[in-house]
PAMILO-612155 format. One record per atom (N, C-alpha, C): atom name; x, z, y; residue number from 0. Coordinates in steps of 0.001 Angstrom, whole numbers, plus 524288, in hexadecimal, padded with zeros to 5 digits. Atoms other than C-alpha are relative to their C-alpha. Layout:
BEGIN
 name  east    up north resi
   CA     X     Z     Y  NUM
...
//
This chain:
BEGIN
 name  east    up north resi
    N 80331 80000 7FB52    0
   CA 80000 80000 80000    0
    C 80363 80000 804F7    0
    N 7FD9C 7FFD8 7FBC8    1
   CA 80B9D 802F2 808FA    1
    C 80078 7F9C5 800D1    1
    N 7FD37 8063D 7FFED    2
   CA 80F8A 7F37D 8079A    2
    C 7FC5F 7FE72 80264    2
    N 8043C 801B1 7FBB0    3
   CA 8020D 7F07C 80D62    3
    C 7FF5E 80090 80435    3
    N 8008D 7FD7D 7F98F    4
   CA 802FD 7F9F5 81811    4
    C 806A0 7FD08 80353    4
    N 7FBBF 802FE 7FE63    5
   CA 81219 7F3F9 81A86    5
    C 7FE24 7FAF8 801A5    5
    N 80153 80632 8008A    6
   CA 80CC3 7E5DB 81932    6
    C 7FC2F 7FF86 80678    6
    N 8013C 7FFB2 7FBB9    7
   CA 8036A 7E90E 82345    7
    C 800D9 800D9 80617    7
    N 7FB8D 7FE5C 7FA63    8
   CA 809DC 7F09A 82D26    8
    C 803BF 7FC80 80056    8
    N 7FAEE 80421 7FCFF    9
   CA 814B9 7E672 82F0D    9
    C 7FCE4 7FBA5 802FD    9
    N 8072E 804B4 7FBE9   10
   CA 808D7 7DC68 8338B   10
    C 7FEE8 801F9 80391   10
    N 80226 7FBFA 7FC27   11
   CA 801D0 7E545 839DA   11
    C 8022E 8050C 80453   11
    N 7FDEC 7FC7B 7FCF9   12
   CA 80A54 7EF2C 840DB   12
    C 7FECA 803B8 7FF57   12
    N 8021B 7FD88 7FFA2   13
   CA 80267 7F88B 83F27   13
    C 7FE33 802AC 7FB66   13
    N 80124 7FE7D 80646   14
   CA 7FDB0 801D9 8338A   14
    C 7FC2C 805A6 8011B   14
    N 8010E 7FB93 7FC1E   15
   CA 7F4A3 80D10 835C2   15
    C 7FEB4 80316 7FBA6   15
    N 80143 7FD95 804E0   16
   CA 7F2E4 81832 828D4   16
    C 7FD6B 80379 801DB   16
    N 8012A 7FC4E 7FEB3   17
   CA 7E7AD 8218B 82B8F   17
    C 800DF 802FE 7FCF1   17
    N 7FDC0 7FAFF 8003E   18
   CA 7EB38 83038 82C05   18
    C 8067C 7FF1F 7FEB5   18
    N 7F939 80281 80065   19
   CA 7FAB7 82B15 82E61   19
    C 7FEC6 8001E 804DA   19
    N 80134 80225 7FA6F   20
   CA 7F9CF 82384 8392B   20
    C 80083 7F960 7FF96   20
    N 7FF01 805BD 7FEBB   21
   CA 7FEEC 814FD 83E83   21
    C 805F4 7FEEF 80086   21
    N 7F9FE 80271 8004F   22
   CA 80CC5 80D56 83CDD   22
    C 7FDCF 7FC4A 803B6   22
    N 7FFAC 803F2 7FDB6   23
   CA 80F1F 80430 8468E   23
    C 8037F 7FDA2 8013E   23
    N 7FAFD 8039B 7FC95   24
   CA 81945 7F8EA 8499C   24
    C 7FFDE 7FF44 80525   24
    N 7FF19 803FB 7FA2E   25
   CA 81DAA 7F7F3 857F1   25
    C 80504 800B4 801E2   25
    N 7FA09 8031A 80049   26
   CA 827E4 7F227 85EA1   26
    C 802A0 80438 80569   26
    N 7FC99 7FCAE 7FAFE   27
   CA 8311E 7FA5A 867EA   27
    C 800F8 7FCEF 80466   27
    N 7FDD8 803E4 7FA6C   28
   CA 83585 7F3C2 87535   28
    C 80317 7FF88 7FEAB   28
    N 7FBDA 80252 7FFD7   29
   CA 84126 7EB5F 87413   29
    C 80321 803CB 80586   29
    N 7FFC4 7FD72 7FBCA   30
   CA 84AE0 7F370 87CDD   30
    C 805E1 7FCAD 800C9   30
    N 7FC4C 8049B 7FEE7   31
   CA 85651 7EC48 88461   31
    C 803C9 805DC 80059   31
    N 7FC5C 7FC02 7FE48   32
   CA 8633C 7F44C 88552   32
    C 805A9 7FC3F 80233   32
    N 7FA10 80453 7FC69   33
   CA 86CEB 7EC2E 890C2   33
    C 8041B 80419 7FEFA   33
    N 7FA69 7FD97 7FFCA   34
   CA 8788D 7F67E 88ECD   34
    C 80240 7FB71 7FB69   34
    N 7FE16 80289 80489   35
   CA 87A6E 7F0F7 880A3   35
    C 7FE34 7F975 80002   35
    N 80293 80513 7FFEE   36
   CA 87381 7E488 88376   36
    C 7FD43 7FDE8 7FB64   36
    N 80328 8005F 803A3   37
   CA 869E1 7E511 8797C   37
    C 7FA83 7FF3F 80230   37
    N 805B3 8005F 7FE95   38
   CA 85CA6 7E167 87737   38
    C 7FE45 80365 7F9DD   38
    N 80182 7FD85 8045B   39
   CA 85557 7EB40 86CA3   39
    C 7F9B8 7FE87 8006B   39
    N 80470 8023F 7FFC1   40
   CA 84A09 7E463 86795   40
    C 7FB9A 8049E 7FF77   40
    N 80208 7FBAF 801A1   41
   CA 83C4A 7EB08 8652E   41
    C 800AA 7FF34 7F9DD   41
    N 8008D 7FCED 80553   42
   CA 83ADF 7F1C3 85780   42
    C 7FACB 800C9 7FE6A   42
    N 8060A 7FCE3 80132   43
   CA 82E14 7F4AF 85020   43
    C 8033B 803DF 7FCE6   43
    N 7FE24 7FBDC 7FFAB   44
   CA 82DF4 80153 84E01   44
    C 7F8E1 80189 7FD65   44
    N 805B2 7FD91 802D6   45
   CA 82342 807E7 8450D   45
    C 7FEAD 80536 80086   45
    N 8025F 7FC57 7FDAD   46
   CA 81B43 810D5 84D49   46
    C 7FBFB 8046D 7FADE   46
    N 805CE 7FE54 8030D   47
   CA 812A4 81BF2 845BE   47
    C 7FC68 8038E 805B4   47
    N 80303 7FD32 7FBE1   48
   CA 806EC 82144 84D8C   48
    C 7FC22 803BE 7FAD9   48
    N 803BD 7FCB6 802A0   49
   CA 7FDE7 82C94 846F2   49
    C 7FA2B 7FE0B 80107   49
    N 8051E 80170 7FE53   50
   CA 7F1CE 82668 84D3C   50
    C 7FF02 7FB52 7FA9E   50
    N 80033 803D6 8045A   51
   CA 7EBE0 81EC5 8405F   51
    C 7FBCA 7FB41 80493   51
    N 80174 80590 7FE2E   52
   CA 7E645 80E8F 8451B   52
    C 7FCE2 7FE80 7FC6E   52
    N 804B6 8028A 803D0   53
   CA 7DA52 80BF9 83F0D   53
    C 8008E 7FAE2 7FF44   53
    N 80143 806E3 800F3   54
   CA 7DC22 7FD64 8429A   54
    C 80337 7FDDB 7FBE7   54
    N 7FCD0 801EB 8037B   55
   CA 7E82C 7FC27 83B2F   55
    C 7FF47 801C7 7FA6F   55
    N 800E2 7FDDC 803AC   56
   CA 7E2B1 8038B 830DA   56
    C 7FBFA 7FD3D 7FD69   56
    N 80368 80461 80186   57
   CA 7D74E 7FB37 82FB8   57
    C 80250 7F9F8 7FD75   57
    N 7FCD4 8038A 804A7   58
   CA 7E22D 7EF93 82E04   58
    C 800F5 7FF61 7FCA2   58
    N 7FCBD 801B2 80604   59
   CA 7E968 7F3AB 82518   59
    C 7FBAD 80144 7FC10   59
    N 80506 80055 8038C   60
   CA 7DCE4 7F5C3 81DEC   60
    C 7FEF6 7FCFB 7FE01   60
    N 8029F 8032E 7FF86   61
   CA 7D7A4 7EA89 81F04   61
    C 80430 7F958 7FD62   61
    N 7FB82 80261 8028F   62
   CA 7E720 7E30B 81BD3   62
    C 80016 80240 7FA5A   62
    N 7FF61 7FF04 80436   63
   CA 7E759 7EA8D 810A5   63
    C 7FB57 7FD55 7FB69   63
    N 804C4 80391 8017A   64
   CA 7DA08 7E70A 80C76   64
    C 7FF81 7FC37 7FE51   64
    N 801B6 80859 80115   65
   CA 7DB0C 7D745 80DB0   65
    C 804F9 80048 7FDCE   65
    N 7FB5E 7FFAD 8032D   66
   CA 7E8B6 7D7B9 807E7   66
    C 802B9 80217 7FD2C   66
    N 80088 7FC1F 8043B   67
   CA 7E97A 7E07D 7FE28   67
    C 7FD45 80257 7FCED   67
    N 80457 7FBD8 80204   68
   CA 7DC07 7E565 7F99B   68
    C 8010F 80520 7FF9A   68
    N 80081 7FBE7 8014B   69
   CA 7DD18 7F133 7FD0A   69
    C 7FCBB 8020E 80245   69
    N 805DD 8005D 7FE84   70
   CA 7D160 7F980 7FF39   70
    C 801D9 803CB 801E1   70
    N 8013F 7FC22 7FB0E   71
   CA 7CE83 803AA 80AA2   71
    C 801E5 804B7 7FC61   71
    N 7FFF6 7FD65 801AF   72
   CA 7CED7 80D8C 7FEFE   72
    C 805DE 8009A 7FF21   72
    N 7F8C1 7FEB0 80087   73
   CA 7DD8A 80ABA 7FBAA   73
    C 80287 802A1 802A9   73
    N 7FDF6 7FF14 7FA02   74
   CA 7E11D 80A0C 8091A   74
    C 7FEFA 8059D 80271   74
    N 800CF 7FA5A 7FEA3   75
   CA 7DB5D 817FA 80B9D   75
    C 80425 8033B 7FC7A   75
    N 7FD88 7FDEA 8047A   76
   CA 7E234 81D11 7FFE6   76
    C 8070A 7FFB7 80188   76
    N 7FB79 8028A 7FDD4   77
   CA 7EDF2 816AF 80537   77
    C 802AD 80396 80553   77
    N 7FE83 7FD79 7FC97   78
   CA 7ED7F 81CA6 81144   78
    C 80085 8051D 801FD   78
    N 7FF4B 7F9D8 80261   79
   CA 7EABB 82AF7 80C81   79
    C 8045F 80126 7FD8C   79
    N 7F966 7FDEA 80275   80
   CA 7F774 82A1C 804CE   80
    C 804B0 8002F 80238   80
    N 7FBA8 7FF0A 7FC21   81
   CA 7FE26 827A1 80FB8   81
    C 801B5 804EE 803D7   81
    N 8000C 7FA0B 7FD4F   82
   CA 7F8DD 8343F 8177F   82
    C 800D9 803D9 7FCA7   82
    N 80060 7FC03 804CE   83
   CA 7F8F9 83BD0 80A6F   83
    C 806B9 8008B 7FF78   83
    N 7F821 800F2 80137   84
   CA 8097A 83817 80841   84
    C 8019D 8027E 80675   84
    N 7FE8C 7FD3C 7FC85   85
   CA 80B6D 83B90 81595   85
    C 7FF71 80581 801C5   85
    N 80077 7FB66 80024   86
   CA 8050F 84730 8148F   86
    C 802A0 803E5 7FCA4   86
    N 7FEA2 7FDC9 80353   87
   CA 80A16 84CDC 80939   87
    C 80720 7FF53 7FFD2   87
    N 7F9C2 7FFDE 8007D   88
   CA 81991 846D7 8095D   88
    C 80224 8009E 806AE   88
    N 8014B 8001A 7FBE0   89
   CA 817D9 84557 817F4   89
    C 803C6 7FBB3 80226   89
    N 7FD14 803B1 8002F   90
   CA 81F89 8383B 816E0   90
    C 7FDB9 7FBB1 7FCB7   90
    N 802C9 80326 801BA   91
   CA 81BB3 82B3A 813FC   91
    C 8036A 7FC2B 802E4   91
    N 7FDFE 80569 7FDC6   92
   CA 825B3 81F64 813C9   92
    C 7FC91 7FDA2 7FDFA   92
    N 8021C 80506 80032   93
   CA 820D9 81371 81666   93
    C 80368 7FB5C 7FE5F   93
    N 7FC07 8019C 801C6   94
   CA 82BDF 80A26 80F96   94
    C 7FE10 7FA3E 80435   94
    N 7FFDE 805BF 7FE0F   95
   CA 82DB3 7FE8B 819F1   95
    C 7FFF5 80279 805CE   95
    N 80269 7FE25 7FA0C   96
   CA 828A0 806E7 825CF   96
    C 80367 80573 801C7   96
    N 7FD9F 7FA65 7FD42   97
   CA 82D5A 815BD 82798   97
    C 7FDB5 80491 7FB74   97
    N 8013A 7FC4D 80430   98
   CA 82931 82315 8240A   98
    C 7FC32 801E2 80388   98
    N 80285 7FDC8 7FE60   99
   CA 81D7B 82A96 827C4   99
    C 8018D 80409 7FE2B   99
    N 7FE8D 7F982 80135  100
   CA 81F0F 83989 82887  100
    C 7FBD1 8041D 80334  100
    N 8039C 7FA70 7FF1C  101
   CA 81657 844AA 829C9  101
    C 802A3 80434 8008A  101
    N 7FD8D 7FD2B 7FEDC  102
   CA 81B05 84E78 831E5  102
    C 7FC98 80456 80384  102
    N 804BA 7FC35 7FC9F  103
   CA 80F2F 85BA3 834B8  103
    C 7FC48 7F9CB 7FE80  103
    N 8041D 80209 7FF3B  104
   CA 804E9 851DA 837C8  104
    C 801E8 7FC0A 80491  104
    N 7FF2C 805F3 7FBD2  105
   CA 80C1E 847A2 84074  105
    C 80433 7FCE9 7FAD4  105
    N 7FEC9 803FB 803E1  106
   CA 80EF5 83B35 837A2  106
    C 8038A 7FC95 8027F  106
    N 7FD60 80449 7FBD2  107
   CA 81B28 8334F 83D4F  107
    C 802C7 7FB5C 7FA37  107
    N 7FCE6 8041D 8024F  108
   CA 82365 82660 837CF  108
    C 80398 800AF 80263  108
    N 7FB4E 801CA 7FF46  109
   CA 83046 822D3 83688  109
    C 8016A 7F886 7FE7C  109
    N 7FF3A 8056E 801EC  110
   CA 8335D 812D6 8353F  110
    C 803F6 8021B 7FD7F  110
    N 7FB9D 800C6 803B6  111
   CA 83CFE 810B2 8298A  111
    C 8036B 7FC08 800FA  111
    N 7FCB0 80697 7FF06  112
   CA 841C6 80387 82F35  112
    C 802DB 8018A 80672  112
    N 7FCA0 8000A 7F80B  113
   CA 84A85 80168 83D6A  113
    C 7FEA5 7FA14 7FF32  113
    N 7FFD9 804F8 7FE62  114
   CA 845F7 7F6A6 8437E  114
    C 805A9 7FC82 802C0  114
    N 7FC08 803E4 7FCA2  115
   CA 852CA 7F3AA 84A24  115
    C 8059D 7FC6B 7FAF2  115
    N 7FEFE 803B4 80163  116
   CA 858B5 7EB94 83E3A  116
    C 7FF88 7FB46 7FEA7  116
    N 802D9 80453 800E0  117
   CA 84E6B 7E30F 84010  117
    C 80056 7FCD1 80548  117
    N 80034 80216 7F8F3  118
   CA 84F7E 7E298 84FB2  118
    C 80602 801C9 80231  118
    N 7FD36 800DA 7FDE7  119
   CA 85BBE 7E2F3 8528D  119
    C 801A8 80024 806AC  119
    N 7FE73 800B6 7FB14  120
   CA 86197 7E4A9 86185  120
    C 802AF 7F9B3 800F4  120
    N 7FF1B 80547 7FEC1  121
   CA 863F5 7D7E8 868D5  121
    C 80508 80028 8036E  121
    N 7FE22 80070 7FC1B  122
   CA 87066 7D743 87095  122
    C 7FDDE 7FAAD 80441  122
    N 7FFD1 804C0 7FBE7  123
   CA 86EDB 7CFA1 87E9A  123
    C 8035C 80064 803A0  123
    N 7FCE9 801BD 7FA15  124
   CA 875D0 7CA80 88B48  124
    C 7FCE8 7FF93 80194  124
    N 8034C 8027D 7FA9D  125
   CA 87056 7C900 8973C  125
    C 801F6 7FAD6 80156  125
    N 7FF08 80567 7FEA5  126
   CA 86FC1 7BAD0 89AAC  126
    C 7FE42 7FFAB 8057A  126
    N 80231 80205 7FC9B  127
   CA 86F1C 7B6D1 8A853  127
    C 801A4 7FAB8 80334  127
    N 80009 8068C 7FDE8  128
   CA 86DAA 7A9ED 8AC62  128
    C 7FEE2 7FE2C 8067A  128
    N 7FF60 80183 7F942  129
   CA 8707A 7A58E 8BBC5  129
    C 7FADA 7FDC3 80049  129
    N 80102 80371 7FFE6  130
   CA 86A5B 79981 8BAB9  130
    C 7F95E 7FEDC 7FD97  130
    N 805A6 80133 80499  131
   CA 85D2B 79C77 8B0E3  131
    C 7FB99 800DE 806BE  131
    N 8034C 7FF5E 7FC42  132
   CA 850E5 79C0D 8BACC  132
    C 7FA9A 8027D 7FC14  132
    N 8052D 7FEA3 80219  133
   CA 8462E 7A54F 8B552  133
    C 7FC96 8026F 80503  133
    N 8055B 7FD55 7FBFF  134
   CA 839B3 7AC7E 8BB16  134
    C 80199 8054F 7FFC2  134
    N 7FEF6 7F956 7FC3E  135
   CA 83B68 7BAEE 8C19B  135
    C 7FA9A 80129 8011B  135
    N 8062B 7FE96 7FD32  136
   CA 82F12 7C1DC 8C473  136
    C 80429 80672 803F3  136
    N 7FE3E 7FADD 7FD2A  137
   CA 831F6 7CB1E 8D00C  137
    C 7F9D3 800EE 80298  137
    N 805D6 7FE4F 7FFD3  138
   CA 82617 7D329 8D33A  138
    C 7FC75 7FCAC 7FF54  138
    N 80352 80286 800E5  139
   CA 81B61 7CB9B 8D430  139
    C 801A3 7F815 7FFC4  139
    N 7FE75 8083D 7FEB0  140
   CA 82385 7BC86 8D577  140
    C 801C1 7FDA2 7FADD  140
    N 7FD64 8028E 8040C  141
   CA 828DF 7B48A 8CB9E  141
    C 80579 7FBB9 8030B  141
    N 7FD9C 80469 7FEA3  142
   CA 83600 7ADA9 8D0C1  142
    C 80466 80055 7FBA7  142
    N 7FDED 801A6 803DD  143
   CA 83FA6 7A731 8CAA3  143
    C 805D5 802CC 80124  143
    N 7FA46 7FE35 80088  144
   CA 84EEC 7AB62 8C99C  144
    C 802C3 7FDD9 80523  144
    N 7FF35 803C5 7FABC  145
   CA 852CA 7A1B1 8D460  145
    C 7FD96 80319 8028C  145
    N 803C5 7FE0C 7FB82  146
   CA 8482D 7A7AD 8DD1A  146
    C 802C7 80487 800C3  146
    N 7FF73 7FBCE 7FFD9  147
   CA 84C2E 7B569 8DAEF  147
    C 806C9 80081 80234  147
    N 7FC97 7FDF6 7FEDA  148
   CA 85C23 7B30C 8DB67  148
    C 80036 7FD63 806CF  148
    N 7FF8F 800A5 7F9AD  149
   CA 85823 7ABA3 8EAA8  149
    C 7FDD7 805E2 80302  149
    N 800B7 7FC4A 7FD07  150
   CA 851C4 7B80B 8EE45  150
    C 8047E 80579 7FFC6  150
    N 7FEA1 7FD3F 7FEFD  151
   CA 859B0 7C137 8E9C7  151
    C 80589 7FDDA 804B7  151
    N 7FC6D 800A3 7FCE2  152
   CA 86589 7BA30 8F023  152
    C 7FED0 7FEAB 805D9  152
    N 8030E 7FEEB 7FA7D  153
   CA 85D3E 7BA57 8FDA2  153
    C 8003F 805BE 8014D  153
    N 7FF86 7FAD1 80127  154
   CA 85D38 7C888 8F9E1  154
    C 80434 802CE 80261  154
    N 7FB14 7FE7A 80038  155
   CA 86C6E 7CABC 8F937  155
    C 80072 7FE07 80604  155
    N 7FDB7 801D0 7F9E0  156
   CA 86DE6 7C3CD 90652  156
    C 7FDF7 8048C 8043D  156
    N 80049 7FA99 7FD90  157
   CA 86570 7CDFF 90C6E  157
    C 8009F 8053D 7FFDC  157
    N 7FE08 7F931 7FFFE  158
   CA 86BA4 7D97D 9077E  158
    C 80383 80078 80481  158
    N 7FD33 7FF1B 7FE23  159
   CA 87688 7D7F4 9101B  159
    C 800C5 7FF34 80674  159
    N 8026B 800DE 7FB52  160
   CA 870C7 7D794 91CE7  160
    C 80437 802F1 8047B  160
    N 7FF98 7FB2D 7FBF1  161
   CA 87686 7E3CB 92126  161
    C 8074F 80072 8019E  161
    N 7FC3B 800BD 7FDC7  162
   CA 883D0 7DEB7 91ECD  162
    C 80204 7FD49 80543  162
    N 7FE5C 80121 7FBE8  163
   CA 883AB 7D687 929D3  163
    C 7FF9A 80277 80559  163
    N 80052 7FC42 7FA85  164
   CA 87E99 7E015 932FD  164
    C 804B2 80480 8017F  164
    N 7FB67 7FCCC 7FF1B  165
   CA 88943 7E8EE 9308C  165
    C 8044A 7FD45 80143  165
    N 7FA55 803D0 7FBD5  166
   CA 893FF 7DF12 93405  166
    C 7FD7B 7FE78 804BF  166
    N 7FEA0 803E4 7FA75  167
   CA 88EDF 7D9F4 93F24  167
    C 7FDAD 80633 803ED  167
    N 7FFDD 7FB09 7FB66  168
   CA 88CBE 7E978 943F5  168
    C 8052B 80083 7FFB9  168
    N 7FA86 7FF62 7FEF0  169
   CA 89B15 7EA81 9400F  169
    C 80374 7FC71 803CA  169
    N 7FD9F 80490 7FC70  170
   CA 89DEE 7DED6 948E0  170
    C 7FFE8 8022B 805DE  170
    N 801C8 80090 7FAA1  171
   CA 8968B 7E460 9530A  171
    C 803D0 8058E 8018D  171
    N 7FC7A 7FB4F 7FFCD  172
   CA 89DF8 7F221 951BE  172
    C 804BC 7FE9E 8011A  172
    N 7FBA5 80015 7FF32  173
   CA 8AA6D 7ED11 9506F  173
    C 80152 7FC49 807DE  173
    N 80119 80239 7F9E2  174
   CA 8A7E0 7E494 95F34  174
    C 7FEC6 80547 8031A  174
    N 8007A 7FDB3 7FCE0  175
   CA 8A249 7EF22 963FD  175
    C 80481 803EF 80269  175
    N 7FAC8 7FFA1 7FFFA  176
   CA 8ADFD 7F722 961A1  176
    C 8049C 7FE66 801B6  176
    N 7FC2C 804E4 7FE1B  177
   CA 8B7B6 7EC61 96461  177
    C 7FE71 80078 807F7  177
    N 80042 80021 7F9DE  178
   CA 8AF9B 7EC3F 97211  178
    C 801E1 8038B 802DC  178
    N 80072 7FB5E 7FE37  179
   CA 8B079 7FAD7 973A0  179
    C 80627 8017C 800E6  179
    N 7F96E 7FD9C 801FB  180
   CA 8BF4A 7FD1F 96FD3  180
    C 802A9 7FC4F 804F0  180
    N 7FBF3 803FA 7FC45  181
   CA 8C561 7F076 97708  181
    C 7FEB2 7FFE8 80424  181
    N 80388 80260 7FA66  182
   CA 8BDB8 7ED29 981F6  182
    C 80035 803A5 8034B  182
    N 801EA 7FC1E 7FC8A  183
   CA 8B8F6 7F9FB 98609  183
    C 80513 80250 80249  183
    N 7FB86 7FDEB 7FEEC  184
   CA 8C744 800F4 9841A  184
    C 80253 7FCA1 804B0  184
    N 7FC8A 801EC 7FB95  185
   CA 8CDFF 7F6DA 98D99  185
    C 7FDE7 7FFDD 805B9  185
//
């Protein structure tokens, strides 16, 4: 019966055993790490929740059913031996998946598998290209690469405004000076 519930859950994602709970496949965020210059893809990662999913429970019902004959009565029987083993050894591998464990009255998993010999880290470079012309969205605009390096270099020209004011006060200082010293002294 486990091979059914395996067979299923890899399709379906999803698996739900009342008085247990629910397995679920989902995928982690891909996370970037620039020190090492890696890319770490996402992972599925097999969630358990205590909340039992009627819908998925109804599935695999209903999969088991059309592809297997098996009847509601099995399937109950089935799923009492699962709360009954957990209760009593308070452990219950699942061979392909992990381990369920009964611990007081909170039921957790462990996966048996690592996804990361399946997903692998990606090394990258940063590529940047002078010459490529793509689209930029800056707040609400869309311009292109061109557009953006004319403004910013409109930009850079007016940072330096303030240099010319200070030379041409040092011009005016050093004259004034020059007037004050030579002129005045003789």
């Amino acid at each position: 019966m486990f091979k059914i519930l395996l067979e299923f859950f890899s399709v379906n994602k999803k698996i739900s055993v009342p008085e247990v709970g629910t397995l679920s496949i989902e995928n982690t965020a891909a996370e970037d790490n620039f020190g090492n210059k890696t890319i770490i893809p996402a992972k599925p990662v097999i969630n358990f929740y205590a909340k039992e999913d009627s819908i998925a429970t109804t599935l695999f019902e209903k999969f088991a059913q059309n592809n297997y004959n098996k009847s509601i009565e099995e399937l109950t029987k089935f799923y009492k031996a699962i709360a009954y083993t957990l209760q009593k050894e308070k452990q219950l591998n699942i061979d392909g998946l992990g381990i369920l464990t009964k611990e007081e009255d909170k039921i957790s998993f462990r996966q048996s598998f690592s996804a990361e010999q399946y997903f692998p880290s990606i090394s990258v470079e940063k590529v940047i290209r002078q010459d490529a012309e793509h689209t930029l969205t800056v707040g609400e605009h869309q311009k292109t690469s061109s557009q953006m390096r004319e403004v910013l270099a409109k930009n850079e020209s007016k940072k330096y405004w303030w240099v010319y004011v200070l030379i041409a006060l040092l011009i005016c200082g050093a004259g004034y000076f020059f007037y004050k010293f030579y002129f005045l002294s003789n």
